[in-house]
C-alpha positions as CSV (number, residue, x, y, z in Angstrom):
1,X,-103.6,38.0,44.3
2,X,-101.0,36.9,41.9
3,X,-97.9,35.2,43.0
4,X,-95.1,33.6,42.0
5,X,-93.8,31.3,44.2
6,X,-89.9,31.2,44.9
7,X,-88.0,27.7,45.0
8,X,-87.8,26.6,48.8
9,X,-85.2,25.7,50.3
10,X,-84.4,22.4,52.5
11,X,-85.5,22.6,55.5
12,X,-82.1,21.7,58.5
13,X,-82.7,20.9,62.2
14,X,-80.9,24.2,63.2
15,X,-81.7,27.7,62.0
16,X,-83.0,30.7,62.4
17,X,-86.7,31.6,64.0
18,X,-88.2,34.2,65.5
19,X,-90.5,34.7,68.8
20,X,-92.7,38.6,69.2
21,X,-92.5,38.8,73.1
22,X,-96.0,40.3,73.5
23,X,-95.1,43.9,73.6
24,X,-93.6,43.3,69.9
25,X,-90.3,44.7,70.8
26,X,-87.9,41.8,70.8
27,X,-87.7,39.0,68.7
28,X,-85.1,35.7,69.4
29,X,-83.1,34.1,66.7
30,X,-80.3,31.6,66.8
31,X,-81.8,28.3,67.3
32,X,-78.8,26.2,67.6
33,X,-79.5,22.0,67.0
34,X,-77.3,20.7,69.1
35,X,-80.0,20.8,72.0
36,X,-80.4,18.9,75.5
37,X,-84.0,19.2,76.1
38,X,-86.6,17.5,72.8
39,X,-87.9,20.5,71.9
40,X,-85.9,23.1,73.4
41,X,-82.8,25.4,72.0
42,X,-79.1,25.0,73.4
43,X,-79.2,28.7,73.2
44,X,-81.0,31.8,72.2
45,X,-79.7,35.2,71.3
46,X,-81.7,38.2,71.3
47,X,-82.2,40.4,68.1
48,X,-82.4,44.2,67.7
49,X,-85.7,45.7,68.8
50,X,-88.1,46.9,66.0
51,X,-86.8,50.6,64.3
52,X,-89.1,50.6,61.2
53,X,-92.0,49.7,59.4
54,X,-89.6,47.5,57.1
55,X,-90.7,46.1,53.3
56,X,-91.2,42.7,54.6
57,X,-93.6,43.7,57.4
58,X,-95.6,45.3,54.6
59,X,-95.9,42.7,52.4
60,X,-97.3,40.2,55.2
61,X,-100.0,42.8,55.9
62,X,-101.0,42.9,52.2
63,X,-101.1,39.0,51.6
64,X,-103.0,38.9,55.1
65,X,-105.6,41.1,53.6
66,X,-105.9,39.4,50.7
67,X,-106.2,36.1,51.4
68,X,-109.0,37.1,53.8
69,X,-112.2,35.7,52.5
70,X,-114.5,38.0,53.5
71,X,-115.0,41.8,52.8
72,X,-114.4,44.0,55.9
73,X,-117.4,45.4,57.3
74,X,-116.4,48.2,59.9
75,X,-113.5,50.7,60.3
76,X,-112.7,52.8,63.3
77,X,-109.7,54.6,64.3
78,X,-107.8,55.3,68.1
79,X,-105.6,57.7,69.3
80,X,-104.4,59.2,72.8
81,X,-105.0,62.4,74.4
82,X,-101.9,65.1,74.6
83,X,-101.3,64.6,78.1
84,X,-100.3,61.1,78.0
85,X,-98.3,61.6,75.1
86,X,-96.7,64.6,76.7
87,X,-92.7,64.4,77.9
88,X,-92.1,60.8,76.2
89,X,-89.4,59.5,74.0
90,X,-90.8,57.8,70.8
91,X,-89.7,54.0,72.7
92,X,-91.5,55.1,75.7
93,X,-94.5,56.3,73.4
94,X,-94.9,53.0,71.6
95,X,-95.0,51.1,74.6
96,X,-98.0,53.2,76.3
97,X,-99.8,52.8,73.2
98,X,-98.7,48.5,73.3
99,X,-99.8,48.8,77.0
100,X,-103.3,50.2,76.2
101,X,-103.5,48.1,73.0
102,X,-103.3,44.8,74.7
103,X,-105.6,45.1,77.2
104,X,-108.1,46.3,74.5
105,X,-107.3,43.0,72.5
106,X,-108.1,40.9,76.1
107,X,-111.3,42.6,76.1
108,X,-112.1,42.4,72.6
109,X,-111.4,38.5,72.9
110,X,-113.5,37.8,75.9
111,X,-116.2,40.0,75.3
112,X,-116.2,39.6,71.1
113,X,-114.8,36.4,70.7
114,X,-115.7,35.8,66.8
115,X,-115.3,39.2,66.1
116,X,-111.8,39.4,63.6
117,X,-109.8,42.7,63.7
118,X,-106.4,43.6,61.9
119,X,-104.7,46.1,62.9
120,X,-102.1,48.9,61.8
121,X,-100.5,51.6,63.6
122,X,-99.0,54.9,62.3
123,X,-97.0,57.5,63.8
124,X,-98.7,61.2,63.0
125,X,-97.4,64.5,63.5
126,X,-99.8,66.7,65.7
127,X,-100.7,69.7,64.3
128,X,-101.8,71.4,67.6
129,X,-102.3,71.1,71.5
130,X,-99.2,70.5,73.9
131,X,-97.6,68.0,71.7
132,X,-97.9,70.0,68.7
133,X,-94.8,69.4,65.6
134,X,-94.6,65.4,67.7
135,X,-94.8,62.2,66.1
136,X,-97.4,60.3,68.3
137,X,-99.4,56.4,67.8
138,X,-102.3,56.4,65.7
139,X,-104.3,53.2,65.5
140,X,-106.3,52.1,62.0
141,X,-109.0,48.9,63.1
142,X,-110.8,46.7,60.1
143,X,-113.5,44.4,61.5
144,X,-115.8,41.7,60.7
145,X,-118.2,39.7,62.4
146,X,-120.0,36.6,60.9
147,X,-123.7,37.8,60.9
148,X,-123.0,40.5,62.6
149,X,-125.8,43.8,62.2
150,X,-124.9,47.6,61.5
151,X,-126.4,47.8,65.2
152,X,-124.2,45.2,67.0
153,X,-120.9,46.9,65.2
154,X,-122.0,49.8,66.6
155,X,-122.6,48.8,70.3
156,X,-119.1,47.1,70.0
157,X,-117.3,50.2,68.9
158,X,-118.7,52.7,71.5
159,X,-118.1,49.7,74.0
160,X,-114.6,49.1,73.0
161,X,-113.7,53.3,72.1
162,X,-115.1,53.9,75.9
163,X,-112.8,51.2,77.1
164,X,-110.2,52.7,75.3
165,X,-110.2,56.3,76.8
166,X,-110.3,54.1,80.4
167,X,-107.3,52.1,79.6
168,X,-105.3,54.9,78.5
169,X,-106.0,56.7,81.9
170,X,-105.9,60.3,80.4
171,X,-107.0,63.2,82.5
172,X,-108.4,64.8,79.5
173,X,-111.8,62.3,79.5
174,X,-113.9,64.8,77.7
175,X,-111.6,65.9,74.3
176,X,-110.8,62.6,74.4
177,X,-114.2,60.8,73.9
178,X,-114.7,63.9,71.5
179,X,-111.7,62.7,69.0
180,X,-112.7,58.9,69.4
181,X,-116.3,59.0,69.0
182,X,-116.2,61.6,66.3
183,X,-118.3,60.5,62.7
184,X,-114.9,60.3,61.1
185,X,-113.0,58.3,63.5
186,X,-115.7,55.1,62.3
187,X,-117.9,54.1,59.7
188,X,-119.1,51.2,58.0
189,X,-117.2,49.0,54.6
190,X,-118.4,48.7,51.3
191,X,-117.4,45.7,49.5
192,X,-114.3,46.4,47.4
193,X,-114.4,49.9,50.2
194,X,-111.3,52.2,49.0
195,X,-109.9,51.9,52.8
196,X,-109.1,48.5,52.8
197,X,-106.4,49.9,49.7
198,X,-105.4,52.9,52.1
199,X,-104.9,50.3,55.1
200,X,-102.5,48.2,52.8
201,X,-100.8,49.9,50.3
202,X,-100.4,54.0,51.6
203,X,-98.0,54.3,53.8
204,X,-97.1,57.7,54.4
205,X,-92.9,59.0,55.4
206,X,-94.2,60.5,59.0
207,X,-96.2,57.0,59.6
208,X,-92.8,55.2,59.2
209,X,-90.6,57.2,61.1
210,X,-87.7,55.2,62.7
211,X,-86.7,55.3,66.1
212,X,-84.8,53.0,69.0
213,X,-87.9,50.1,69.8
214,X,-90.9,51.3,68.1
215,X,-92.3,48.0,67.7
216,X,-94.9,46.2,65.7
217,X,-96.7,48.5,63.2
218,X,-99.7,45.6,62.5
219,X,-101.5,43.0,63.9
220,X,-104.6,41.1,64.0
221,X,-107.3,41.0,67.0
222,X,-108.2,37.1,67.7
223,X,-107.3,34.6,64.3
224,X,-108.3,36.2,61.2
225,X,-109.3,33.7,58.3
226,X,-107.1,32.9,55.8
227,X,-108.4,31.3,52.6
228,X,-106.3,28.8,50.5
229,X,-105.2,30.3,47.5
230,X,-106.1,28.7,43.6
231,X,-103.7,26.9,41.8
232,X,-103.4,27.9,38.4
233,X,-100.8,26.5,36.0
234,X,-99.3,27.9,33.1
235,X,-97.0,27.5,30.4
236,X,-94.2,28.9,29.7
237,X,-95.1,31.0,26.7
238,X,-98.8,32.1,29.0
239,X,-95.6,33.0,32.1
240,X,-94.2,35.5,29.2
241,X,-97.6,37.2,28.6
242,X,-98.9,37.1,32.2
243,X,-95.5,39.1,33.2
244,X,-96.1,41.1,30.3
245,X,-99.6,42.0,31.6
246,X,-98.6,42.8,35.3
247,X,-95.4,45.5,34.1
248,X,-98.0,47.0,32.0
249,X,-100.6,47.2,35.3
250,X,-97.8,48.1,37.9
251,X,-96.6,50.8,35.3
252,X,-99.9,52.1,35.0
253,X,-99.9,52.2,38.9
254,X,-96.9,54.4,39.6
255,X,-97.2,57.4,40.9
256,X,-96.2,60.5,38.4
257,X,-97.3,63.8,40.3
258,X,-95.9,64.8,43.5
259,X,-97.0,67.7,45.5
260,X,-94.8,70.0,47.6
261,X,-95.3,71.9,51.1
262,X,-96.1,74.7,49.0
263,X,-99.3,73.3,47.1
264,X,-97.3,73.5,43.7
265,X,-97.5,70.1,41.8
266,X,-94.4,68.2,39.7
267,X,-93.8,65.1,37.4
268,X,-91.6,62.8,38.4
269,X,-89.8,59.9,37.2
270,X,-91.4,55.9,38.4
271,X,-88.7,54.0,39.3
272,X,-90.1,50.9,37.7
273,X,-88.4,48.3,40.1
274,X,-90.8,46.1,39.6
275,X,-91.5,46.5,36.2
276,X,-87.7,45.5,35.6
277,X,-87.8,42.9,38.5
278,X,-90.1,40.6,36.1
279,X,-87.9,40.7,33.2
280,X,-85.8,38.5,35.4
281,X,-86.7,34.5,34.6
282,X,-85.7,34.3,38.7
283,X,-88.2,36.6,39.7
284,X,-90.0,35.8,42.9
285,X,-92.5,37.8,44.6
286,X,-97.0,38.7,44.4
287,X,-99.3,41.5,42.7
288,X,-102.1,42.1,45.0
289,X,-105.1,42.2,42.2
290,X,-109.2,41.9,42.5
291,X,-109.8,37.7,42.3
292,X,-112.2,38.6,39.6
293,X,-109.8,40.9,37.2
294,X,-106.9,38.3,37.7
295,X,-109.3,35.4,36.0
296,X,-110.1,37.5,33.6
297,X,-106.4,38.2,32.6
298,X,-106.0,34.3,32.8
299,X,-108.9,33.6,30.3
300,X,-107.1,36.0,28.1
301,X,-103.3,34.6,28.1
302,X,-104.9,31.1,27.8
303,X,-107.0,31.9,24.4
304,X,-106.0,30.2,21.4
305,X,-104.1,32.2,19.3
């Protein structure tokens, strides 16, 4: 990962911060300094609940992922039957789905305790049953589990998936263990595995749909490593050609083909935000890019010419 760090500034005794409750609903701001109690606020005002997957939420996820040392080794995917979903407001949804979530985390901890697991949650439309046209939770899992077998991955997941389908108390036991336990709702990581780019980067229009307390769309299971990044200076004139380098790379990311409802396929224009955004001296922000490739580039901008 690439970044380029923004100037910080000054820390002040009063500011800002903000708490998750534990259903990841509310978060508190308003820390004011002038307080009574060492280490405790004069006052604390509530904030809106979550709506939407928002930008900044995003980019934590994808500098999460990337500073994670390892390479996830196991995927699997959970959802809930159609007649717990059935009659509930999105808000009410969400907070079913937090409900059944957190208990699985308790167990997860207790029973799994080095086992790391991030988390995201989308919102899919179901294409059939009771709940059919619906935007309902869906919930994407990466694990990893130092020294952990192909067999003991696999013990956890039908361990944790059964657990699951208990939690959620659904009447509908057997299409739901059907749905969970089905080959494509788990499989094993390659190194560099095309998922872990799906899990980060694609985020789909109906998984981000915006509604009154929605609440957190990612997580992580127990604390996931996070590796130090390496410092690498540069000069000015290597600044211009590694900014150079990345427009060209984010331009030859952009997505130029669209296709509609009705199967046909059309061009469309990149916006290039980006691309522009590092033409600015100011600029501030990260690339996520393979370890490897970005020394690679850094050998190259640093070659005598």
């Amino acid at each position: 990962m690439v970044t380029i760090e923004p100037k910080q500034k000054p820390r002040v005794g009063a500011g800002p911060i903000y708490v998750d409750t534990e259903e990841g609903f509310v978060k508190q701001i308003e820390i004011n300094g002038a307080c009574n109690v060492p280490g405790r606020s004069s006052a604390i005002n509530k904030r809106e609940k979550i709506k939407q997957f928002s930008t900044k939420a995003r980019r934590r996820l994808i500098k999460v992922l990337c500073r994670f040392p390892h390479w996830w080794r196991f995927r699997f995917e959970f959802g809930f039957a159609d007649d717990m979903m059935e009659g509930k407001t999105l808000e009410e949804k969400a907070r079913y789905g937090y409900t059944v979530l957190h208990r699985t985390q308790d167990l997860i901890k207790a029973k799994y305790p080095d086992l790391q697991i991030i988390y995201k949650r989308e919102w899919q439309g179901r294409k059939s049953g009771k709940n059919k046209g619906e935007s309902c939770p869906h919930y994407h899992f990466m694990a990893y589990g130092p020294g952990w077998t192909g067999e003991r991955y696999t013990q956890m997941f039908t361990h944790v998936a059964l657990k699951w389908v208990s939690y959620s108390k659904t009447k509908e036991i057997g299409k739901a263990l059907a749905v969970i336990m089905h080959r494509k709702s788990f499989g094993f990581l390659r190194e560099n595995d095309r998922y872990v780019t799906y899990f980060a980067k694609y985020v789909s229009k109906k998984s981000t749909i915006e509604g009154e307390g929605i609440g957190r769309f990612w997580g992580m299971v127990g604390p996931v490593e996070q590796a130090e990044g390496e410092e690498q200076k540069v000069s000015d004139g290597e600044t211009i050609w590694l900014k150079r380098f990345l427009r060209g790379y984010l331009r030859s990311t952009q997505k130029r083909k669209k296709r509609l409802k009705d199967g046909s396929v059309v061009m469309v224009r990149p916006k290039r935000r980006y691309e522009k955004a590092l033409r600015n001296d100011g600029f501030a922000g990260f690339v996520a890019i393979r370890g490897e490739t970005v020394r690679r580039v850094l050998d190259l901008i640093q070659e005598p010419r």
